[in-house]
ROSE-4610 file (N, C-alpha, C; in Angstrom, 1 decimal, always signed):
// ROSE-4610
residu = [X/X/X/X/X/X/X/X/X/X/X/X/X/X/X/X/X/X/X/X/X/X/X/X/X/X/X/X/X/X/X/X/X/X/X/X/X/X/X/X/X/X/X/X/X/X/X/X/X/X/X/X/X/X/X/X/X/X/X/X/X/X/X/X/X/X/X/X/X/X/X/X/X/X/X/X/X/X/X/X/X/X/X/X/X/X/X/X/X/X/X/X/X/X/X/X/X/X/X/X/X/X/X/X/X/X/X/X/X/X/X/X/X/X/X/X/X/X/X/X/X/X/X/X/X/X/X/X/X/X/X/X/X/X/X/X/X/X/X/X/X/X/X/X/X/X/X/X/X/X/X/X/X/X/X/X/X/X/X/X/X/X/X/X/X/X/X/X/X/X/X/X/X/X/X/X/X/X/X/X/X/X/X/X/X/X/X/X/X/X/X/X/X/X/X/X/X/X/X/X/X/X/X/X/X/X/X/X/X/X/X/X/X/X/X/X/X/X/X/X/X/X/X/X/X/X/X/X/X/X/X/X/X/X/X/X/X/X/X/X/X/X/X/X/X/X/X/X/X/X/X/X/X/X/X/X/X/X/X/X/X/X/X/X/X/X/X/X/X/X/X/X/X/X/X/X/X/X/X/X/X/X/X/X/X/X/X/X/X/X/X/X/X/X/X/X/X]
num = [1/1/1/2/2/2/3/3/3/4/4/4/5/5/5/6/6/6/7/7/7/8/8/8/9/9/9/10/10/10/11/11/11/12/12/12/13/13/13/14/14/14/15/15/15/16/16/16/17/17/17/18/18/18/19/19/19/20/20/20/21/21/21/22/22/22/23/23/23/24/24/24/25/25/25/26/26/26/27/27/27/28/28/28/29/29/29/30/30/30/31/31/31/32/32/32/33/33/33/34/34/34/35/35/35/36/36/36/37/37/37/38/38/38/39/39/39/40/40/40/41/41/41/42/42/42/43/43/43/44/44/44/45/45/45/46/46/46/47/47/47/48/48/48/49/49/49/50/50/50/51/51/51/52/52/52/53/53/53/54/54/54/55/55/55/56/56/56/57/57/57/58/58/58/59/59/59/60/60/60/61/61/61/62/62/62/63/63/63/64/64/64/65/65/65/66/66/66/67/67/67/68/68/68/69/69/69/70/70/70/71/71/71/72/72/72/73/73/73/74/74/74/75/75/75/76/76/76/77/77/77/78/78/78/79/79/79/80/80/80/81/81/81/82/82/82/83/83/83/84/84/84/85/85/85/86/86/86/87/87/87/88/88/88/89/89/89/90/90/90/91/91/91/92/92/92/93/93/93/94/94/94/95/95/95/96/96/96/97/97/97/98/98/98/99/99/99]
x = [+0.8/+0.0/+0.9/+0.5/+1.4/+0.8/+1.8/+1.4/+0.8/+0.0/-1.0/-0.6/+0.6/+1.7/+2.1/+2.4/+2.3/+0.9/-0.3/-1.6/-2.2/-1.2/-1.4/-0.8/+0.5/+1.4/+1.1/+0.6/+0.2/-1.0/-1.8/-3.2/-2.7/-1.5/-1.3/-1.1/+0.1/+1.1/+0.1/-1.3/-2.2/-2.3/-2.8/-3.2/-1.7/-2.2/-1.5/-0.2/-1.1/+0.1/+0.7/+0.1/+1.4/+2.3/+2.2/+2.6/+3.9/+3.5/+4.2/+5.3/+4.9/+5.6/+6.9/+6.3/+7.2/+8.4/+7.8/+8.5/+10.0/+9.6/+10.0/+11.2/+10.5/+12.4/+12.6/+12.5/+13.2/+14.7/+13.7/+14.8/+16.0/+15.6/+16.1/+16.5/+16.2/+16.7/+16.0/+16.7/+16.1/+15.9/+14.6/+14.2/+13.4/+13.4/+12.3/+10.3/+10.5/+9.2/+8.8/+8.9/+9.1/+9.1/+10.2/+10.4/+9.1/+9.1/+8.2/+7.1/+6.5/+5.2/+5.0/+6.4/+6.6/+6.7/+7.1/+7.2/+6.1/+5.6/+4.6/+3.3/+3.1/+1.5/+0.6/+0.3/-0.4/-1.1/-2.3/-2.8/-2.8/-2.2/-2.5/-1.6/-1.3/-0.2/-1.0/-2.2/-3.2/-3.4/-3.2/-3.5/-2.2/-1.0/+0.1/+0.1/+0.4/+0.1/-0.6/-1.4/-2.3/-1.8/-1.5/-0.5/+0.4/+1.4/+2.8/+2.6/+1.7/+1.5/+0.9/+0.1/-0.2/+1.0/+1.7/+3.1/+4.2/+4.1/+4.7/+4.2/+3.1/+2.3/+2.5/+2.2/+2.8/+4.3/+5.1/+6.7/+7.0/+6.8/+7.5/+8.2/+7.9/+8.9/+8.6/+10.0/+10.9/+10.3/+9.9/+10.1/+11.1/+11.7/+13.1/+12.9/+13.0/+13.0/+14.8/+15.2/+16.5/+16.1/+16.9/+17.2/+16.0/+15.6/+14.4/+15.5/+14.8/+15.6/+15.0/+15.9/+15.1/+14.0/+14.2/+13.3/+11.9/+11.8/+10.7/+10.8/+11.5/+12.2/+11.5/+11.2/+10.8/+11.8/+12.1/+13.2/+13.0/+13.5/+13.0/+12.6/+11.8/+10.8/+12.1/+12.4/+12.7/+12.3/+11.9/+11.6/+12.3/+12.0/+13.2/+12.3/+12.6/+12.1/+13.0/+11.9/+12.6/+13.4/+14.1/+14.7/+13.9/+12.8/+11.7/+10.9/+11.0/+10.3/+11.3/+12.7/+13.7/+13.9/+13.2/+13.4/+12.6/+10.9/+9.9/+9.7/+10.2/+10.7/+11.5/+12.6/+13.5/+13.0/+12.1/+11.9/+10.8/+9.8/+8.8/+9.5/+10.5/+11.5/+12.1/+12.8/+13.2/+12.5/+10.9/+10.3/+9.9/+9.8/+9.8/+10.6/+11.8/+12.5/+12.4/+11.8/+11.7/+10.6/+9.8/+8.4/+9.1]
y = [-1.2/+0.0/+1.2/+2.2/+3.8/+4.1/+5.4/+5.9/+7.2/+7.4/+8.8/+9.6/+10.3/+11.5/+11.1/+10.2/+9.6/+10.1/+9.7/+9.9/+11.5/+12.2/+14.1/+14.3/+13.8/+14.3/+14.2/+12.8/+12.7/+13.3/+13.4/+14.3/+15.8/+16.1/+17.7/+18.0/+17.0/+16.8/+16.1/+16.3/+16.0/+17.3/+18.3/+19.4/+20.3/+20.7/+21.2/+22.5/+23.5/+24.0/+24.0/+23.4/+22.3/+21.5/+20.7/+20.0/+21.1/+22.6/+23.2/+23.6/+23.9/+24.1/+23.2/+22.0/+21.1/+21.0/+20.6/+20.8/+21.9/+23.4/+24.4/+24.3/+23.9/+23.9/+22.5/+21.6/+20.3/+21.0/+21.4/+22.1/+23.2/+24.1/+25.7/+25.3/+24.3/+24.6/+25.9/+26.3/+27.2/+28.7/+29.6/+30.9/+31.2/+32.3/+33.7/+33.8/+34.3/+34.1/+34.2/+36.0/+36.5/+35.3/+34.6/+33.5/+32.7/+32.0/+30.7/+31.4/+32.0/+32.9/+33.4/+33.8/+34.0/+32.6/+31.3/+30.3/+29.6/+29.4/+28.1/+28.1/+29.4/+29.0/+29.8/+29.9/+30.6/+31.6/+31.6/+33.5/+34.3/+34.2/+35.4/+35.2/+35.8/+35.4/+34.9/+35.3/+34.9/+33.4/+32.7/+31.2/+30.6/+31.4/+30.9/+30.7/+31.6/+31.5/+30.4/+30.2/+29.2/+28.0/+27.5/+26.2/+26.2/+27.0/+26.5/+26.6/+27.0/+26.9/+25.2/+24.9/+23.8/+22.6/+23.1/+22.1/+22.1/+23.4/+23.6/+22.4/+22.2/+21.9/+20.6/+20.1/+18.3/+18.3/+18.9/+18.9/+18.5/+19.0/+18.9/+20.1/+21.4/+22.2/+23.0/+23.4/+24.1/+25.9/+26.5/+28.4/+28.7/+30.0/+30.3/+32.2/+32.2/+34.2/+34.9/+35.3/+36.2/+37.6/+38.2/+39.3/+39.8/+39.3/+40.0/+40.3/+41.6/+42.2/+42.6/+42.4/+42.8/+44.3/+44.7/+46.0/+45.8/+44.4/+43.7/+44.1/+44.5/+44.8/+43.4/+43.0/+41.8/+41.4/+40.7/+40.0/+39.2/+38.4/+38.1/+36.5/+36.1/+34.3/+34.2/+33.1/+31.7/+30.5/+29.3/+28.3/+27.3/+26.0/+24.9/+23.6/+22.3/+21.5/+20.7/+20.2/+19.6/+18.8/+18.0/+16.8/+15.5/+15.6/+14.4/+14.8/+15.9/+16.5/+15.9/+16.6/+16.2/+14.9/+13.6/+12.4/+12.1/+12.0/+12.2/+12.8/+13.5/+14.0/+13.3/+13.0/+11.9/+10.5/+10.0/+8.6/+9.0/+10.1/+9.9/+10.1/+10.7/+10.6/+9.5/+9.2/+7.4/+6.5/+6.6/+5.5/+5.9/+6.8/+7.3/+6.6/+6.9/+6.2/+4.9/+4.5/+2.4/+2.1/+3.2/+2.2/+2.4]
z = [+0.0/+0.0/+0.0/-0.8/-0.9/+0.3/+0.8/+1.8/+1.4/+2.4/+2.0/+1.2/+1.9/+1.2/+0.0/-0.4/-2.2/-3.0/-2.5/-3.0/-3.3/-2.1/-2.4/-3.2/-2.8/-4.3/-6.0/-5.8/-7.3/-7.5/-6.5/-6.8/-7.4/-6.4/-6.8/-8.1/-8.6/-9.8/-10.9/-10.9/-11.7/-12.7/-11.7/-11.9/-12.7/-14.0/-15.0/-14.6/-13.7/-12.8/-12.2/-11.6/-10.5/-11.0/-11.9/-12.6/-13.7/-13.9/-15.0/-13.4/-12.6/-11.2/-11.1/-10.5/-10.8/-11.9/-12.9/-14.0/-14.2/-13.7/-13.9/-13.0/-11.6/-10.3/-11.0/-10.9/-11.3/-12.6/-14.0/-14.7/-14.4/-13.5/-13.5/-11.8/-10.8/-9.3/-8.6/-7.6/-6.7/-7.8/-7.5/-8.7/-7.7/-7.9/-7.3/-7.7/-7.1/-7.4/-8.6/-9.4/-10.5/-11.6/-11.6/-12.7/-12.4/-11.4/-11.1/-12.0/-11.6/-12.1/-13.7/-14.4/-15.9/-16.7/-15.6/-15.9/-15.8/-15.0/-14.4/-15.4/-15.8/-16.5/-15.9/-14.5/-14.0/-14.7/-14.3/-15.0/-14.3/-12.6/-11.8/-10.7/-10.2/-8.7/-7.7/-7.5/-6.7/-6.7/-8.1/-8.0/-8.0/-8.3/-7.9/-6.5/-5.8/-4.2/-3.7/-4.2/-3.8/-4.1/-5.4/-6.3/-4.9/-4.6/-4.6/-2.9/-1.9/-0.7/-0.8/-1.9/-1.8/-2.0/-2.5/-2.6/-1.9/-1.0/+0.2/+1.6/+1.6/+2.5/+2.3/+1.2/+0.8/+0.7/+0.8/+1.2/+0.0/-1.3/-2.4/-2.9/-2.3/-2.3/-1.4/-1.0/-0.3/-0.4/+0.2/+0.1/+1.1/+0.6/+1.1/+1.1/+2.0/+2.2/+2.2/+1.1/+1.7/+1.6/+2.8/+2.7/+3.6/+4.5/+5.4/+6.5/+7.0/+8.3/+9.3/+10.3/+11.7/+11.8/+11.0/+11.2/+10.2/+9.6/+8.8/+7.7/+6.8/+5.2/+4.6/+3.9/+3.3/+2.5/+2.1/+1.4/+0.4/-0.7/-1.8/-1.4/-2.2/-2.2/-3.4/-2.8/-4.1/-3.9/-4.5/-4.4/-5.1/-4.6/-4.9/-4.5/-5.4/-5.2/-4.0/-2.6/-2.0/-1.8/-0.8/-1.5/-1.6/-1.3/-1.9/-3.0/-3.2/-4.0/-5.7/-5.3/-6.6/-6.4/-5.5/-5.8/-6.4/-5.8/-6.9/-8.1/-8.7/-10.1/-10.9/-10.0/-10.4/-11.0/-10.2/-10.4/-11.2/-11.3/-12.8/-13.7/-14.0/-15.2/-15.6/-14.6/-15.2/-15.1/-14.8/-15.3/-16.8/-17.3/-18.5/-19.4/-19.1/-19.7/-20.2/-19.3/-19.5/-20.7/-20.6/-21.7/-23.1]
C-alpha cells in the first residue's frame, strides 16, 4: 500500500500547474518568485500563491525568504524542489525512460 503522502502528491502533480511548477524547479533549481510565475502558466499570482502553498504543504517544495531584516524589510521568495520533492521527479523521469 502507498502511503498517504504519495496519494497528495500525485493528486497535486495532476493538476496542470502544478505539474508546470514542478516541472520548472526540477529544470532551472532554486528561482524567485518572479520567474516561477513567468514560468509556471499561472494567469494570476493569486493562484500561484495558492498552487505553490499547496506544494509547500505536501513537502514537495521548499520556500526560502533572503534578505528579510530585523526591522521587517521583506526579502525576496525563491523556491526549490525539496529533497523528496527532486526524488519524486527523479523517479517519474526514469520510469519514462523504460516504456
Amino acid at each position: 500500500m502507498f502511503p498517504p503522502r504519495l496519494k497528495t502528491a500525485i493528486q497535486l502533480i495532476a493538476d496542470n500547474v502544478n505539474f508546470k511548477i514542478i516541472e520548472v524547479l526540477a529544470e532551472k533549481g532554486k528561482i524567485t518568485w518572479q520567474v516561477l510565475l513567468n514560468e509556471s502558466g499561472a494567469t494570476h499570482a493569486k493562484t500561484l500563491n495558492i498552487q505553490v502553498k499547496q506544494l509547500v504543504s505536501a513537502g514537495l517544495v521548499d520556500r526560502y525568504e533572503i534578505g528579510r531584516t530585523l526591522e521587517g524589510n521583506a526579502g525576496e521568495l525563491y523556491f526549490d524542489l525539496s529533497p523528496w520533492g527532486k526524488a519524486l521527479a527523479k523517479a517519474l523521469q526514469e520510469s519514462v525512460k523504460s516504456l
